[in-house]
PDB file of N, CA, C and O in Angstrom, chain B, residues numbered from 101:
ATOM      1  N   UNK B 101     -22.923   0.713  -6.937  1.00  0.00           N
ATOM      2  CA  UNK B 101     -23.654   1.944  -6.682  1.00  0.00           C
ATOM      3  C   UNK B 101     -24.606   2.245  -7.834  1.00  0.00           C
ATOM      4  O   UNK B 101     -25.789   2.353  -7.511  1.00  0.00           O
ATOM      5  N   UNK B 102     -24.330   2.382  -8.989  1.00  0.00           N
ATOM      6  CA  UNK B 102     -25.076   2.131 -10.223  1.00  0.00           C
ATOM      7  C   UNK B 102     -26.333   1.594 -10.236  1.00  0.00           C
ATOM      8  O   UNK B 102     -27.442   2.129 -10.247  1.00  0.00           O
ATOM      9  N   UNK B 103     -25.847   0.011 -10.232  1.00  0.00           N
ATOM     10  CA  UNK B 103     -27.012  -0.720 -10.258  1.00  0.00           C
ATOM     11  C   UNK B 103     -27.761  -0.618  -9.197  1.00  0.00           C
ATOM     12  O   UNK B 103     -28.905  -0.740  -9.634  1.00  0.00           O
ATOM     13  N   UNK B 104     -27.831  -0.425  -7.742  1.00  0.00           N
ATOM     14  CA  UNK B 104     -28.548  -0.155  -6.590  1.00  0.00           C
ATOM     15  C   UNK B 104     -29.208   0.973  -6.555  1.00  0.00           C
ATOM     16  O   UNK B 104     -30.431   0.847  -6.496  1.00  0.00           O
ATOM     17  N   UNK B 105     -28.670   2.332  -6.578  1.00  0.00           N
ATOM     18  CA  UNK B 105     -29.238   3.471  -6.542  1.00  0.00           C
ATOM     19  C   UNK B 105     -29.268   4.652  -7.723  1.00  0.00           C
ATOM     20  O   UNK B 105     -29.199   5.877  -7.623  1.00  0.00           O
ATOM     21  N   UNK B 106     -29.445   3.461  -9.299  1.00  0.00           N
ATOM     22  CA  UNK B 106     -29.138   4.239 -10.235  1.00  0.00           C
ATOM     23  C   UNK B 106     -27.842   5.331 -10.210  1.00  0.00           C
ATOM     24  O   UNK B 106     -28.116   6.436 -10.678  1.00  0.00           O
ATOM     25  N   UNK B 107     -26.948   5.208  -9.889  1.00  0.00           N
ATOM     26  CA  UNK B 107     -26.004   6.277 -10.207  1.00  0.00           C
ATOM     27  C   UNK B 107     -26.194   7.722  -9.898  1.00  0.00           C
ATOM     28  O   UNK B 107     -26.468   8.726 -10.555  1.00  0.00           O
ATOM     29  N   UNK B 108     -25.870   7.366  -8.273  1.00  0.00           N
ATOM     30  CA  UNK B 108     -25.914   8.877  -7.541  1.00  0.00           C
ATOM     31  C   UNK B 108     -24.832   9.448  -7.736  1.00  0.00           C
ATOM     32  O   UNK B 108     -23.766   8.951  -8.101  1.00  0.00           O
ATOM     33  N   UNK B 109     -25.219  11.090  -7.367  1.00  0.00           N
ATOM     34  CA  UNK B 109     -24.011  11.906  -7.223  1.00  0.00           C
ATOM     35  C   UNK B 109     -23.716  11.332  -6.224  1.00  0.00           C
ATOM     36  O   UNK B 109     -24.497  10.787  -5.443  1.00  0.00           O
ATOM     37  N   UNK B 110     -21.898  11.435  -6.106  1.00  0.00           N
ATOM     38  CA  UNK B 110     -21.221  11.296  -4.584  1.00  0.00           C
ATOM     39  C   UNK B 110     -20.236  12.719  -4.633  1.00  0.00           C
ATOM     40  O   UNK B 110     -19.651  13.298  -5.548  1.00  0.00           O
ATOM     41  N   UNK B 111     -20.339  12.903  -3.521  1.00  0.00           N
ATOM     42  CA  UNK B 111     -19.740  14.094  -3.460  1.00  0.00           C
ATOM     43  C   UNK B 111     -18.136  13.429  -2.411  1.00  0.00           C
ATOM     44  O   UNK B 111     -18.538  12.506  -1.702  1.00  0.00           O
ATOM     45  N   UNK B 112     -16.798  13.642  -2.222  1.00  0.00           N
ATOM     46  CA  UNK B 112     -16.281  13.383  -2.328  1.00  0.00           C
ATOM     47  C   UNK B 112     -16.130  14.952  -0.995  1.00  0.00           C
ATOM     48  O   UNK B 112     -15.865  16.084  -1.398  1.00  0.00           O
ATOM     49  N   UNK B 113     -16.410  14.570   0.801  1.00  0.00           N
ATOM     50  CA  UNK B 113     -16.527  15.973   1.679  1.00  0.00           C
ATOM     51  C   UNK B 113     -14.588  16.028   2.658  1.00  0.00           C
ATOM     52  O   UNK B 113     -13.863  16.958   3.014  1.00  0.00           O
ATOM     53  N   UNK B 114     -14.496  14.806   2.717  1.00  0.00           N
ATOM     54  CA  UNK B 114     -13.048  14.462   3.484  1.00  0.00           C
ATOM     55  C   UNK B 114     -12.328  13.335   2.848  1.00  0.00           C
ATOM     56  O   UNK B 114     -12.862  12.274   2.523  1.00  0.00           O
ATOM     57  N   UNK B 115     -11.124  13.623   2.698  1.00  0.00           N
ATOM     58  CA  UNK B 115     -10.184  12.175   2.845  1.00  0.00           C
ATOM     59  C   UNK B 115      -8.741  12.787   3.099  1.00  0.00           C
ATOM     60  O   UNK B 115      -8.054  13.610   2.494  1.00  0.00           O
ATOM     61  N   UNK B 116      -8.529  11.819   4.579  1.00  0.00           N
ATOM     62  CA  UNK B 116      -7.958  12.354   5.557  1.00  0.00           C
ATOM     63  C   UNK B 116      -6.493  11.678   4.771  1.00  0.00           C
ATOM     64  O   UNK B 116      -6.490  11.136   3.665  1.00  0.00           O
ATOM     65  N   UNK B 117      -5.353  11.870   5.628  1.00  0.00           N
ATOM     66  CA  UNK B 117      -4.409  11.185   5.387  1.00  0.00           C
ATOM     67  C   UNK B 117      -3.374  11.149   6.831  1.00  0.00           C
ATOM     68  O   UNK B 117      -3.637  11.951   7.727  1.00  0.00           O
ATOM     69  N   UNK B 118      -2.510  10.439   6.954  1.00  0.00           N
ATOM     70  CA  UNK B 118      -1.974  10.393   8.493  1.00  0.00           C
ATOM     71  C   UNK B 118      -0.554  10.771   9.077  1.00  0.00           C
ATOM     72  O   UNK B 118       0.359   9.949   9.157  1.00  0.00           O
ATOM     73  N   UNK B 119      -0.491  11.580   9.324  1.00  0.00           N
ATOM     74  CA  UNK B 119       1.200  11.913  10.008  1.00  0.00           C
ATOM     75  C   UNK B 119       1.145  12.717  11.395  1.00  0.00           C
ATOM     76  O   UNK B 119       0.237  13.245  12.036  1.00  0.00           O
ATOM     77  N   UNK B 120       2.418  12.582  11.554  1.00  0.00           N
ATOM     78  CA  UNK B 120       2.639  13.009  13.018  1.00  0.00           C
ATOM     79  C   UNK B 120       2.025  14.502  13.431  1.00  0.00           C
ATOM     80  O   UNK B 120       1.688  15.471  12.751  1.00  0.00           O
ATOM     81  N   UNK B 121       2.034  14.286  14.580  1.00  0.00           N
ATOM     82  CA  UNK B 121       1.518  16.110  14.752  1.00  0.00           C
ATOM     83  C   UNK B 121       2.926  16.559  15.599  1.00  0.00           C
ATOM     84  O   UNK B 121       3.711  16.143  16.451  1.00  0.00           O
ATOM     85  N   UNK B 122       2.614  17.869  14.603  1.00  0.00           N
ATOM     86  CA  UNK B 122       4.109  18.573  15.031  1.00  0.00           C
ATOM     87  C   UNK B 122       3.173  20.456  15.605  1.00  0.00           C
ATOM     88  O   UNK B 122       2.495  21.129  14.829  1.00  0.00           O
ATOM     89  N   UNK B 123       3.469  20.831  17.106  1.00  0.00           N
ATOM     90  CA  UNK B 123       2.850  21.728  17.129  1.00  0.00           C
ATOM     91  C   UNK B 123       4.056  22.762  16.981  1.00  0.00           C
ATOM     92  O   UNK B 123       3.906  23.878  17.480  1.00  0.00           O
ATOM     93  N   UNK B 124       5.147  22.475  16.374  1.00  0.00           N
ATOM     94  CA  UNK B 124       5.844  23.506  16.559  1.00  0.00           C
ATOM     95  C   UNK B 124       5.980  23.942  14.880  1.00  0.00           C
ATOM     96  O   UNK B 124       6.936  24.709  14.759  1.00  0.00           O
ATOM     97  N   UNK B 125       5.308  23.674  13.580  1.00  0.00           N
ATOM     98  CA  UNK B 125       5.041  24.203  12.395  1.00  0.00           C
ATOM     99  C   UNK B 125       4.398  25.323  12.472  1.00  0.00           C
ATOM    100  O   UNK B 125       3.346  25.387  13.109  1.00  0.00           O
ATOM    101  N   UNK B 126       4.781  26.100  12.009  1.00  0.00           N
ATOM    102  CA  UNK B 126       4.240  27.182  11.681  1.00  0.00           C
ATOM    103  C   UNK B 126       2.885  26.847  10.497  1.00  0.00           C
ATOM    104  O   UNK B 126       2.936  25.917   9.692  1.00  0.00           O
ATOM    105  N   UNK B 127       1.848  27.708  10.600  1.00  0.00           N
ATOM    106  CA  UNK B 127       0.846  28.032   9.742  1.00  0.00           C
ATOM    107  C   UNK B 127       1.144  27.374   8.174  1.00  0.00           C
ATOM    108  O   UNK B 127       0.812  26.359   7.562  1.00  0.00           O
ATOM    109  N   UNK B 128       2.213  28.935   7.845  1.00  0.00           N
ATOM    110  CA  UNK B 128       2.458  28.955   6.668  1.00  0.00           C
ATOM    111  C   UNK B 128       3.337  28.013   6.093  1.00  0.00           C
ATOM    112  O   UNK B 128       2.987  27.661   4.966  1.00  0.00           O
ATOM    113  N   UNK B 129       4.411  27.479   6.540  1.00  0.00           N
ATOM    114  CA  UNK B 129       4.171  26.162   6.702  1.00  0.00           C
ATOM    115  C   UNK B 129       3.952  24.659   6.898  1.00  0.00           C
ATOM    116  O   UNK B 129       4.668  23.720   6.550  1.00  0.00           O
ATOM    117  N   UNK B 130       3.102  24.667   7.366  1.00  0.00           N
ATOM    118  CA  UNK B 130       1.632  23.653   7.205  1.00  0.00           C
ATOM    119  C   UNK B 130       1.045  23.468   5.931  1.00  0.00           C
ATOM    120  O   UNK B 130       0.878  22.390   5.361  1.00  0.00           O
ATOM    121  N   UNK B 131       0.632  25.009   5.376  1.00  0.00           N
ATOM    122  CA  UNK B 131       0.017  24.956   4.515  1.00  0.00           C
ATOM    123  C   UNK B 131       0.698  24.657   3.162  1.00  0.00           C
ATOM    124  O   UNK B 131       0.038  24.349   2.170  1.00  0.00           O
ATOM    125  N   UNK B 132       1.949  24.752   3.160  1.00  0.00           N
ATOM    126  CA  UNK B 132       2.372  24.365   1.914  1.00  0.00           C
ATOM    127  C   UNK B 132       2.782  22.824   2.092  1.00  0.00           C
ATOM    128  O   UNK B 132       3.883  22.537   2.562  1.00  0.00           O
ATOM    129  N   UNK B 133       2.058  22.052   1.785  1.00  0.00           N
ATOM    130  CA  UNK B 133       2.116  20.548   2.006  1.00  0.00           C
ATOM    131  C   UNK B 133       2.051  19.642   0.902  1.00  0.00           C
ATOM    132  O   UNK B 133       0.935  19.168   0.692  1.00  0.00           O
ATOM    133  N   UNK B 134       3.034  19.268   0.102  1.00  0.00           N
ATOM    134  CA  UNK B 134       2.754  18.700  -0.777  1.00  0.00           C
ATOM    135  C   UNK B 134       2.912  17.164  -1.258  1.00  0.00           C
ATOM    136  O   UNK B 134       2.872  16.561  -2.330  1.00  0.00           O
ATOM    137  N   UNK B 135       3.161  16.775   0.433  1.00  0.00           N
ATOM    138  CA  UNK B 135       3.058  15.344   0.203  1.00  0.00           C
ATOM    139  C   UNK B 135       0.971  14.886   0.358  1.00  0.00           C
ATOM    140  O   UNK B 135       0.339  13.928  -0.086  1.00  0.00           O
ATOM    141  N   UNK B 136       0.529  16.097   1.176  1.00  0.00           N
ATOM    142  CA  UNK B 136      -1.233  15.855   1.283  1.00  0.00           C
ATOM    143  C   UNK B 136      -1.614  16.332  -0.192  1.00  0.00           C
ATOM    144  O   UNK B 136      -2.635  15.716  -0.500  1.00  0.00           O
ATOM    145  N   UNK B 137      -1.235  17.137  -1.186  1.00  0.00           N
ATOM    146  CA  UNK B 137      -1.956  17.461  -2.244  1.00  0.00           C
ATOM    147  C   UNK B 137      -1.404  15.862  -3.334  1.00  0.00           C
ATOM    148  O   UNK B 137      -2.126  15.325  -4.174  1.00  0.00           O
ATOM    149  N   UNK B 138      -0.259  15.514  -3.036  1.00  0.00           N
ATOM    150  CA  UNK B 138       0.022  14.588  -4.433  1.00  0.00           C
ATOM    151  C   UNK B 138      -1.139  13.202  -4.053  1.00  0.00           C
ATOM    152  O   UNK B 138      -1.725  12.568  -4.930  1.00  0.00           O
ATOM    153  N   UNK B 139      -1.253  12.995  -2.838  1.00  0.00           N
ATOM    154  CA  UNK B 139      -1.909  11.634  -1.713  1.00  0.00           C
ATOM    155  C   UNK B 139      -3.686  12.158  -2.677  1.00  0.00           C
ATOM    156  O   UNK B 139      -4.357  11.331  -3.294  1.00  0.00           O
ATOM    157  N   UNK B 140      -4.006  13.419  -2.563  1.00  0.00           N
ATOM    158  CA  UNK B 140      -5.144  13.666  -2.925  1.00  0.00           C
ATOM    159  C   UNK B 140      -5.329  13.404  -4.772  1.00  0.00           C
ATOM    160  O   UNK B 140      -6.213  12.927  -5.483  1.00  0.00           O
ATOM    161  N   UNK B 141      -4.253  13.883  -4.959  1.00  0.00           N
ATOM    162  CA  UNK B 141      -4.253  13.661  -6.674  1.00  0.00           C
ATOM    163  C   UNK B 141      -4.650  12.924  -6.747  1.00  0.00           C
ATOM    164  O   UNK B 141      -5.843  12.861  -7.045  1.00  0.00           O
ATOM    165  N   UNK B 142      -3.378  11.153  -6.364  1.00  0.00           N
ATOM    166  CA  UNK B 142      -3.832  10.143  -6.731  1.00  0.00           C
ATOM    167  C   UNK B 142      -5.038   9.502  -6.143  1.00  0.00           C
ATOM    168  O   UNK B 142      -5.335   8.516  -6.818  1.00  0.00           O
ATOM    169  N   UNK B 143      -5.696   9.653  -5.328  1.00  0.00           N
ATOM    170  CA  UNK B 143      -7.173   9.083  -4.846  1.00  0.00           C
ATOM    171  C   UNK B 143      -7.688   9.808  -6.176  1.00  0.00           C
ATOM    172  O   UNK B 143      -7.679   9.044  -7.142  1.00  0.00           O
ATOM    173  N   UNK B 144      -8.112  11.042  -6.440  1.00  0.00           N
ATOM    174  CA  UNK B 144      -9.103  11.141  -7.444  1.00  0.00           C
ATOM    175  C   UNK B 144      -8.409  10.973  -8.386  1.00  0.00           C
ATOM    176  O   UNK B 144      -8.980  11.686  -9.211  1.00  0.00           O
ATOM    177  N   UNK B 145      -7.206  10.353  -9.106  1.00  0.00           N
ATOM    178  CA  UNK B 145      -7.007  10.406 -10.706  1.00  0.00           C
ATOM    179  C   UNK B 145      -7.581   8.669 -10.579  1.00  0.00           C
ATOM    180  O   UNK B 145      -8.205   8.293 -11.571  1.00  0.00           O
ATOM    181  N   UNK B 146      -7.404   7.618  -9.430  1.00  0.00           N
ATOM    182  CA  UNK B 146      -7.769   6.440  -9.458  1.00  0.00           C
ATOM    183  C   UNK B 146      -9.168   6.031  -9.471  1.00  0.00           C
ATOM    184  O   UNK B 146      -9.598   5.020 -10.026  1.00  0.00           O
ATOM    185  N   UNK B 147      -9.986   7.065  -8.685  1.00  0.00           N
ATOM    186  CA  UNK B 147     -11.228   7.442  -8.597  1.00  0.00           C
ATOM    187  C   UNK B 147     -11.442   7.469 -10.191  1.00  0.00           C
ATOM    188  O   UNK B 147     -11.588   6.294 -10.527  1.00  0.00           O
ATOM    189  N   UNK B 148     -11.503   8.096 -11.029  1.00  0.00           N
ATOM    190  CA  UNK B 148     -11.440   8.513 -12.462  1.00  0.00           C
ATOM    191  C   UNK B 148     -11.444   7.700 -13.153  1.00  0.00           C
ATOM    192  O   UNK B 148     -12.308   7.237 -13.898  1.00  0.00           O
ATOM    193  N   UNK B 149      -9.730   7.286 -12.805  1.00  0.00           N
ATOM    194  CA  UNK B 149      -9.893   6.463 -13.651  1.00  0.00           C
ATOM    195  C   UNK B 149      -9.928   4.741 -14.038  1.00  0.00           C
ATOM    196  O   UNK B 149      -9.298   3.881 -14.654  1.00  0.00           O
ATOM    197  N   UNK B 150     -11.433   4.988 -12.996  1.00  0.00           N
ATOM    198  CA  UNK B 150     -12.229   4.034 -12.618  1.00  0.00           C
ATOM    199  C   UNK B 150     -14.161   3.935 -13.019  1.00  0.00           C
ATOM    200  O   UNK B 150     -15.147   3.221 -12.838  1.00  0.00           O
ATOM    201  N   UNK B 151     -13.732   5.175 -13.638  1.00  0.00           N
ATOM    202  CA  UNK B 151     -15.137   5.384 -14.361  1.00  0.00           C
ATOM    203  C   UNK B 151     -15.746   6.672 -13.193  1.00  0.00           C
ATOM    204  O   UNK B 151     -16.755   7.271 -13.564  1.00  0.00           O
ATOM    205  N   UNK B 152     -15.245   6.995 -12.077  1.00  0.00           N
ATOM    206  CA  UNK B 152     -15.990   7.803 -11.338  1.00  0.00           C
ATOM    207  C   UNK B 152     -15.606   9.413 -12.224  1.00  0.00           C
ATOM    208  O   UNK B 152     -14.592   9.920 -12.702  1.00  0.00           O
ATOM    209  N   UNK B 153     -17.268   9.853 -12.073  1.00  0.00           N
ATOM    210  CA  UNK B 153     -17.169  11.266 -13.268  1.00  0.00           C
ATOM    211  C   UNK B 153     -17.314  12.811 -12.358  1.00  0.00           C
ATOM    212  O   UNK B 153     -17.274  13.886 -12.957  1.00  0.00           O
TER     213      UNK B 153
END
């Protein structure tokens, strides 16, 4: 990416992750999910620390 387009911003809009759908969760929660926040950590700490700034 660098060498091609000088080193664009990337903006970083979705990254999905995959499990069952359960319609019988409630909202609240849903929202406390912390197997999707640790999945997100590690994409951007690998992202990082990979030189992405």
């Amino acid at each position: 990416m660098n060498k091609n387009y000088r080193n664009p911003i990337i903006y970083i809009t979705e990254n999905g992750i995959t499990e069952p759908k359960d319609n019988k969760r409630a909202l609240d929660a849903a929202l406390k999910d912390p197997h999707r926040i640790e999945n997100n950590l590690r994409h951007l700490y690998w992202a990082m620390k990979n030189g992405v700034n």
